[in-house]
N, C-alpha and C positions, 0 to 999 in steps of 0.2 A: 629695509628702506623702501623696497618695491611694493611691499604687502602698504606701508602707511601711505604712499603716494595714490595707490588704486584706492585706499580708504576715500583720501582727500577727494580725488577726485569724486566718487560716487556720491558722497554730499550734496558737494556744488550741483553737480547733475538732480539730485531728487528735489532742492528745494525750491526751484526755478518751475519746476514741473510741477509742485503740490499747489504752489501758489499760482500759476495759470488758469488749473483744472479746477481749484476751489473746492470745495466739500466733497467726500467721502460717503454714496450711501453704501449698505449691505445688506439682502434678499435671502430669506434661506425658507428651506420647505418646512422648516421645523420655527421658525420666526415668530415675528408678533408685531402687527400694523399699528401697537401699543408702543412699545419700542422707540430707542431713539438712533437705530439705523444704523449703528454701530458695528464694524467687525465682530464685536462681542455678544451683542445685543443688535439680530438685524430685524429689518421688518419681514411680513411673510407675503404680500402681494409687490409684484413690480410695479402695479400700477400705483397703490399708495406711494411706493420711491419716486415714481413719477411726477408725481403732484406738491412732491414738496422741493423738487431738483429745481435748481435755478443756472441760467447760464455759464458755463464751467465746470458744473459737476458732472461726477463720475458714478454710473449704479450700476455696481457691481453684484452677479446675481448669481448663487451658489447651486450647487447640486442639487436637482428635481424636477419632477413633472409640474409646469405651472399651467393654470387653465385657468385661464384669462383672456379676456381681451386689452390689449395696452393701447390707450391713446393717452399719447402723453398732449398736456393741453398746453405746454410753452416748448418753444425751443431754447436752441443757443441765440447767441449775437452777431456770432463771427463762423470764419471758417476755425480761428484760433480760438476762438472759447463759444466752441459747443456742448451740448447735455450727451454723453456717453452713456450707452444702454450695453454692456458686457459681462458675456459669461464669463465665470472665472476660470484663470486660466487652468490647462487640465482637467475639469470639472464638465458631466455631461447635464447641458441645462435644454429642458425641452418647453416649449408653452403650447398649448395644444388649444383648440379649436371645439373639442369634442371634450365629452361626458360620457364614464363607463356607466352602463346600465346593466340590472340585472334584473330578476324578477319574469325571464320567459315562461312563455306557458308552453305545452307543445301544441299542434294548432294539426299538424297531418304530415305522417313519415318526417321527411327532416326539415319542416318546415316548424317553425316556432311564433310566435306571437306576442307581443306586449303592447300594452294600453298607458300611456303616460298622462297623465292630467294638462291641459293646456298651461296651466302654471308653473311647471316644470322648464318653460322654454322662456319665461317673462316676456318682455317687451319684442323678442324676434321668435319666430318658429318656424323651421327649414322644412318643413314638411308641410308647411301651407303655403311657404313661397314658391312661387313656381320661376324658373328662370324666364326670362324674358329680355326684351328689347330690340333694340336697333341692329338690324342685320345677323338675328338668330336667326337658328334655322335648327327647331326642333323634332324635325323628319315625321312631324306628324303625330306627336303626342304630346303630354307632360311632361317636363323634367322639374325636380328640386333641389333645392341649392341643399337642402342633408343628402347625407351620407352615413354609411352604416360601414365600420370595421371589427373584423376577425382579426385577430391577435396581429393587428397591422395593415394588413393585406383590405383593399377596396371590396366588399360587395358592390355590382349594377344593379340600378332602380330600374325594375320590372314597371312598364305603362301598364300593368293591370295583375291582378294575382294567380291568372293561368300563368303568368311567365316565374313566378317562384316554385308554384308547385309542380311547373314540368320546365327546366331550363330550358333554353335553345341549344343544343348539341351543337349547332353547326357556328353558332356565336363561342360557344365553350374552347375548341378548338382555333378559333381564328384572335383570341382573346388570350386566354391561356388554360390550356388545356389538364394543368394538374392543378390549378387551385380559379375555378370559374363556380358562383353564384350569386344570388338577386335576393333582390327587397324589394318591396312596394310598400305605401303609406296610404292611411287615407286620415281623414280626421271628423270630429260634430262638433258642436258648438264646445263643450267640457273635455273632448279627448282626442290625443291624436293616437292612432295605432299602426305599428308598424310587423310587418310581416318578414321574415327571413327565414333561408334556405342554409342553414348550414352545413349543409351532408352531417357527414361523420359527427360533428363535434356537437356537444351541450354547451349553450351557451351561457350558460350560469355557472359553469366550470370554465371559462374560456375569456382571456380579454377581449371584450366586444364595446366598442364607441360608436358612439354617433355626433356627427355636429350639430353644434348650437351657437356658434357664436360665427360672423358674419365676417370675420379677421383675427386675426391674430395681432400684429400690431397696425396700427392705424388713427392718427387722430382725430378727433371728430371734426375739426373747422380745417381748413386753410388756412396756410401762412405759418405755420409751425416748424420754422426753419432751423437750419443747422443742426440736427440729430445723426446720430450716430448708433448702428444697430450691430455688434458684432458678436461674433461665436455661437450663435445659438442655431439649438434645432427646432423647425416652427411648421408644424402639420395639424391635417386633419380642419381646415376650416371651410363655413357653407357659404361661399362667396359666387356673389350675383356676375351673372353677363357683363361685361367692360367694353362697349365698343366705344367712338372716339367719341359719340354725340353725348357721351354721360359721362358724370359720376365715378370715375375705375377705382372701385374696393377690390383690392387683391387682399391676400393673405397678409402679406406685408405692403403697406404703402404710403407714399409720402405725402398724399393727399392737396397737391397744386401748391407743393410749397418750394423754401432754395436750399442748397448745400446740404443734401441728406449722403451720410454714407454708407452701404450696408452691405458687410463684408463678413465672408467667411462661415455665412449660417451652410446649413442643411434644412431646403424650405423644401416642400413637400404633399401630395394630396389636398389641394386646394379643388375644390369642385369645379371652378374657370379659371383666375390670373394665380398665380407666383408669386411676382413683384409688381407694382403698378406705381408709375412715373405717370401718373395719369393728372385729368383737368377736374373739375369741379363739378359742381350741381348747376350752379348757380350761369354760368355762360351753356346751359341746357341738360335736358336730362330725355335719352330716348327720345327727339325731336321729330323725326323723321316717323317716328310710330304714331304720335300724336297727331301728324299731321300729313295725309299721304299725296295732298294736292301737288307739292313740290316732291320732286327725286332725292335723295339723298345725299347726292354733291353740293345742292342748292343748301339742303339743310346746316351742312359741314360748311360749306364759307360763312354762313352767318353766324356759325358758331366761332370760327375763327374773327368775325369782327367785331363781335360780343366782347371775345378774350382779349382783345388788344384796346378796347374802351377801359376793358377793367381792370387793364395794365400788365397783360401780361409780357415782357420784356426780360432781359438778362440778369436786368438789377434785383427784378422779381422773384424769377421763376427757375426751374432746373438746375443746374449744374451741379448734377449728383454724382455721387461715384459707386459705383456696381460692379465687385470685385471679387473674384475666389470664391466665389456659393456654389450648391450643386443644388441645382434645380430639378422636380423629378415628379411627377407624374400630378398633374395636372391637365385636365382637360379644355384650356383656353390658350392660354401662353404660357412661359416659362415669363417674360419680360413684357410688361405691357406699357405704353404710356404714349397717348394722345397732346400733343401742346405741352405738356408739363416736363419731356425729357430732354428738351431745348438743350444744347451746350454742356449736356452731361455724358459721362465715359462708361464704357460698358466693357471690362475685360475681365479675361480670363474664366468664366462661370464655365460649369460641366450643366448640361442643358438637355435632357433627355427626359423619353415616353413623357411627351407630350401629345394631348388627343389620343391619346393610350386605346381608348375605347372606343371613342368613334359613335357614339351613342347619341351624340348631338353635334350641329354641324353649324356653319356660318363664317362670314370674311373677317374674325378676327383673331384667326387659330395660326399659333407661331412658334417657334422657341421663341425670338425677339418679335415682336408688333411694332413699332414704333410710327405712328403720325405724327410728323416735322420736328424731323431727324436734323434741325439747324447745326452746325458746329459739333457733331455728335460723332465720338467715337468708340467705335464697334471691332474690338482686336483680344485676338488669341481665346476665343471661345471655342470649347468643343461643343460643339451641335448634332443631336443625333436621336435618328427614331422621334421624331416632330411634328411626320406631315411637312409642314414645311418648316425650313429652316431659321432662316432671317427675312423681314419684309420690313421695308422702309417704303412709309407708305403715303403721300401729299410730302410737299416741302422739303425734299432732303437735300439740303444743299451746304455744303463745305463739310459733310458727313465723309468721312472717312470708314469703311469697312478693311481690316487688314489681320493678315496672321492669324484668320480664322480656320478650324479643322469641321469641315463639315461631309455627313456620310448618312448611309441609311434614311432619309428624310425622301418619304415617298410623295411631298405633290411637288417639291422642288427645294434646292441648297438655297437660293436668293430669289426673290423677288423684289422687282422693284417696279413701283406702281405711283404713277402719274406724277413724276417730278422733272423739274425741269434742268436741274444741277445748278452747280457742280459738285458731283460727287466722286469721290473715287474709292476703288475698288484693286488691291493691290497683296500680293505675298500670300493668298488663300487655296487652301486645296478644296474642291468641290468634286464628289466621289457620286452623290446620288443620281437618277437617269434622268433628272433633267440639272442641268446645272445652275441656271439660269433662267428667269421668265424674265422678259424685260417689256413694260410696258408704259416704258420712260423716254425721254432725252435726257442727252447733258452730262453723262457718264462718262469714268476714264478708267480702264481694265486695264492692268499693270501687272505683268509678272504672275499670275494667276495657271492655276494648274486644272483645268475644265475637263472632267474624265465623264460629263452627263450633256445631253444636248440642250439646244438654246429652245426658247416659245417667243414671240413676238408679236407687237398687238399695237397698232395706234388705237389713239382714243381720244375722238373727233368729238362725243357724247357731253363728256367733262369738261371742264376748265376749272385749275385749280390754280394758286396760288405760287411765283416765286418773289423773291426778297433784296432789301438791299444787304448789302456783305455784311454778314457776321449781326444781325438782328431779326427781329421778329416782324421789323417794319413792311409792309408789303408793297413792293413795287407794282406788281401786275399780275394779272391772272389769263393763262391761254388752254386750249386746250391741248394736246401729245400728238405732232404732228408725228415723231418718231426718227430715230438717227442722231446725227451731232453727236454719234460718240468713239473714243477713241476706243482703242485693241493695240497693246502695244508690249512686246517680249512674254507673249501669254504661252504656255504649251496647252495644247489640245490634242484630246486623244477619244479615237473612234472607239469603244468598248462592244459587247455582244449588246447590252440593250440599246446600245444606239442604233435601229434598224436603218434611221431615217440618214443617209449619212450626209446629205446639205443640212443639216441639223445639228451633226456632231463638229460644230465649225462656225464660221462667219457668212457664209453663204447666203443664210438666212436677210441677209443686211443688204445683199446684190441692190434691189428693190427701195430701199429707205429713203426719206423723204426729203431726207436731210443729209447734208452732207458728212463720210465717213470719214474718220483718220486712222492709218492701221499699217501697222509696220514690227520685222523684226518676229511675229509669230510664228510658231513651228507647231506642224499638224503630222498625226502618226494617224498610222493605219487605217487609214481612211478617211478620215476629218478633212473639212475643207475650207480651205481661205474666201477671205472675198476674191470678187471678179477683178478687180482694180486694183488688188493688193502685189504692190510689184516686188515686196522686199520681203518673201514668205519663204520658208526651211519645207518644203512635204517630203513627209517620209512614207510613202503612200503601203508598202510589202511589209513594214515592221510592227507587232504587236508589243510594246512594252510593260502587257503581262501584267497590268495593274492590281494591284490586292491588300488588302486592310484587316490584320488581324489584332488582337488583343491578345495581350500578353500580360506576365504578371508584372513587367517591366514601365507599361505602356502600351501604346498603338504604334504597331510597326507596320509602315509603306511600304511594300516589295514596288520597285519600278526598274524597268530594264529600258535604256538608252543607247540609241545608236550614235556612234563615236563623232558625224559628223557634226551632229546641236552641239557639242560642246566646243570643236572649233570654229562653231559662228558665233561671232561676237554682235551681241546688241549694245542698244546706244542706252546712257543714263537718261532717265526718266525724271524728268525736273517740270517747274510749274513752265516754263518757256517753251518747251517741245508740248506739252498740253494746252497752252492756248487759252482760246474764251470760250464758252458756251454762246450759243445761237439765242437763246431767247433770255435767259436771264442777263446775258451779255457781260461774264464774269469769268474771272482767273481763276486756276484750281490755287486756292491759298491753305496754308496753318488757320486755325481759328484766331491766332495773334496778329495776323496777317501778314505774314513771314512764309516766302517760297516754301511750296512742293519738293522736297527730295529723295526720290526713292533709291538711295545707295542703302539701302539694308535688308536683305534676305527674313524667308520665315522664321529663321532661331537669331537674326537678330544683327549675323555675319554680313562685313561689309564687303558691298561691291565698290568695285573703283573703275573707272571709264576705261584701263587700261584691258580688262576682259570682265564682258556683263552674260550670264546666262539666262538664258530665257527661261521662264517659269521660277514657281517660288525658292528653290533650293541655288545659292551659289556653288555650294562645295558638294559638289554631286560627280559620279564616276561613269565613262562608258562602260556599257555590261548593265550585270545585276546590283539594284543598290536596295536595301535591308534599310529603312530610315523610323526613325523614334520621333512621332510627328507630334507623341502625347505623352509626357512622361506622370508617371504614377509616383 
């Protein structure tokens, strides 16, 4: 009777679901774009399932290397009947960016050599594009959006051919010292030819790729809404410079459209972006390069007034979801997206070696990037080895940042740059030596665990943009007087790199322009409160020994607590103790607009007014505590 009831059931359940999702494609490497798409009979490019998927359908895509570029040219309708783009389940489906090539010649010791015909690359060729745009900073050479791979692994693009045939030793080492080598390209009108250093290995015995295609997925126009991108792994693509004044082609992106989901790949080796929540062409492209009379905050508002002529708004635009990917060596962002990532959620991703090489340089290098961060939330991402971590960058207002693990990220864990709130910032460990650049108003720091010091900057230069609640509508624009922000149950702690110890603290704020709110923080071993802060815990003699290992388990916090932080109780943190901001003249709200409640710790355990700990752990012990901040 139990076995017929589960039967019944599972019916009911599947035909509710076949008839939402609507047609059935199927992808396989062995296929045929002959084919009528069939589990039995599938096609062999995703892009052909692409083109025939209508709102509702599901393409389901089998075991194998695809190497392609997918722009799918329609979306879904709804959030409930989108076009679904998924690997099958258990099955490793990769689409690649790149083309093996064989055919080296050897050129001198272990340098090698091939000559491709320009026809080989069709209508794009990564070895005559040179990266460029708005706010690059190419240290002084060439760079190209190709790329050249050994059995996976990056070669670096040598700026000339002394750099293949004698590598830099001292980049070798600071880069990675057992498996470091280069490429250079050049091209004539019929050939491009490209140079590499393989040490040891023949490259005609060895898998060797190069990029040629400019994304992986992406579709050509705007407005290509409601897609859904899940299971896949997507590397190896020659993706151009993303700053906020252009065009952002990542590897994957949603190209200024609404409701994209994309979950669960392993994206990978993109030469700039990752993922790109980016804006279009068409409200500018590189503006600011074309035109140096104006600065490039002038350029950036007009591109913003451009975007909102041409509609850009909530009905429009954003509201993605960005969940469970492992982002990983990319040298722009791990997450990129100017105007387009409006109202959209950003969690859980693993976000590492980014700017890996350091070969090229400029302001829009990130794990997260994000320009008007509206309604935008940024929670339980590990971030690490980046440069920098997270940056929210013009407009972040009713952005929530929370339950993030961020460490090893050498120019800084957060940045936030010229916004005027309200934002908040709450349940986050930040490990790297600076923790913090803030070069904003309008923030509210919550329960936050600061083990790197602060940098702080008004910015009288600018004037950017804030909003009315919960839209793209632009109330006003001022410049960053600096201050108006809260500090409230945060612990801080003075580490060895924190030399500077008004730094490893709030101190830095004594000064601010604007008026502070701060209360309930507790400072170890040297870290220091504001002047004015009358309700502060200092532990001034106690090191709590902070340390972040990896383990097969996960990432385990060693933090050692002196017994008094735990019998001081702090106050619940609600949108009413946080107030209004000074210039945008706004309550910290839900994007629903529904009060602020920070009664939940980093794993999610609730606090109750009855006793509140400061910093992100509720359920934490005097002594030594051993915590699993990242579970594997």
């Amino acid at each position: 009777m139990t076995t017929k009831i589960k039967g019944i059931v599972l019916v009911l359940f599947i035909v509710p679901i076949s008839l939402a999702f609507g047609r059935e494609y199927h992808v396989a490497a062995d296929g045929s774009d002959d084919s009528n798409g069939s589990q039995t009979e599938p096609f062999k490019t995703i892009s052909f399932a692409a083109r025939q998927a209508e709102a509702g359908d599901i393409i389901i895509v089998h075991a194998g290397i695809y190497r392609e570029m997918v722009s799918p040219p329609k979306g879904g309708a709804s959030d409930s009947k989108r076009i679904i783009f998924m690997a099958a389940e258990g099955e490793i489906v990769e689409i690649r960016g790149s083309e093996p090539v064989k055919g080296w010649k050897k050129f001198s010791q272990n340098v090698w050599k091939i000559a491709l015909p320009n026809s080989f690359f069709g209508d794009y060729n990564p070895y005559r594009d040179e990266i460029a745009g708005d706010w690059f900073d190419g240290k002084g050479r060439v760079h190209h959006t190709g790329q050249v791979y050994l059995n996976g692994s990056a070669l670096l693009e040598s700026g000339n051919l002394q750099g293949v045939l004698q590598p830099d030793e001292e980049m070798a080492e600071q880069v990675d010292p057992d498996f470091f080598s280069t490429w250079y390209c050049e091209s004539d009108a019929d050939h491009t030819y490209i140079y590499a250093n393989f040490r040891d290995y023949n490259p005609n015995r060895e898998e060797v790729e190069i990029n040629v295609r400019p994304s992986c997925f992406y579709p050509s126009k705007p407005g290509v809404d409601y897609i859904t991108v899940r299971g896949f792994r997507m590397r190896n693509a020659a993706t151009q410079w993303a700053p906020p004044t252009a065009e952002q082609i990542a590897l994957i992106g949603t190209h200024w459209s609404k409701g994209w989901i994309i979950e669960n790949n392993i994206i990978s080796h993109s030469k700039c972006a990752g993922i790109s929540l980016g804006k279009d062409r068409a409200t500018g492209q590189n503006v600011w390069s074309a035109n140096r009379c104006k600065d490039g905050a002038t350029h950036y508002n007009e591109v913003i007034f451009r975007a909102l002529e041409a509609g850009w708004s909530k009905e429009n635009t954003g509201g993605h979801i960005v969940r469970n990917n492992i982002i990983s060596n990319c040298e722009q962002a791990g997450i990129v997206g100017s105007l387009g990532a409006v109202f959209s959620r950003i969690y859980n991703n693993h976000i590492y070696d980014i700017w890996k090489y350091r070969m090229f340089s400029g302001a829009e290098i990130a794990g997260i990037k994000i320009h008007a961060s509206i309604d935008v939330r940024i929670t339980g991402n590990h971030i690490h080895h980046t440069g920098r971590g997270i940056w929210i960058d013009w407009m972040a207002q009713g952005t929530r940042i929370s339950r993030n693990l961020l460490h090893d990220n050498t120019t800084d864990d957060l940045f936030s740059e010229v916004n005027h709130g309200p934002y908040l910032v709450d349940n986050n460990i930040f490990l790297s030596d600076v923790a913090l650049r803030d070069w904003s108003e309008g923030g509210a720091f919550a329960h936050n665990l600061f083990a790197g010091r602060f940098s702080l900057r008004q910015i009288l230069n600018r004037s950017t943009p804030y909003h009315f609640p919960h839209s793209t509508g632009v109330k006003g624009i001022r410049n960053i007087f600096g201050g108006d922000n809260r500090f409230y149950n945060n612990l801080f702690v003075k580490t060895g790199k924190n030399v500077e110890s008004e730094l490893a603290g709030l101190a830095g704020y004594d000064k601010a322009a604007q008026k502070m709110y701060w209360d309930s923080n507790v400072f170890y071993n040297g870290a220091v409160p504001g002047e004015i802060e009358s309700n502060a815990l200092t532990i001034r003699n106690f090191d709590p020994g902070i340390s972040l290992e990896e383990t097969d388990d996960g990432m385990i916090l060693t933090i050692k607590l002196e017994n008094s932080m735990l019998e001081w109780n702090c106050g619940l943190i609600d949108s009413g103790r946080l107030g209004r901001t000074q210039v945008s003249d706004l309550p910290f709200k839900n994007p629903d607009g529904s009060d602020v409640k920070i009664d939940y710790d980093y794993f999610g355990n609730t606090r109750t007014q009855g006793k509140i700990v400061a910093g992100p752990f509720q359920e934490i012990e005097a002594g030594p505590n051993a915590i699993n901040v990242r579970k594997y």
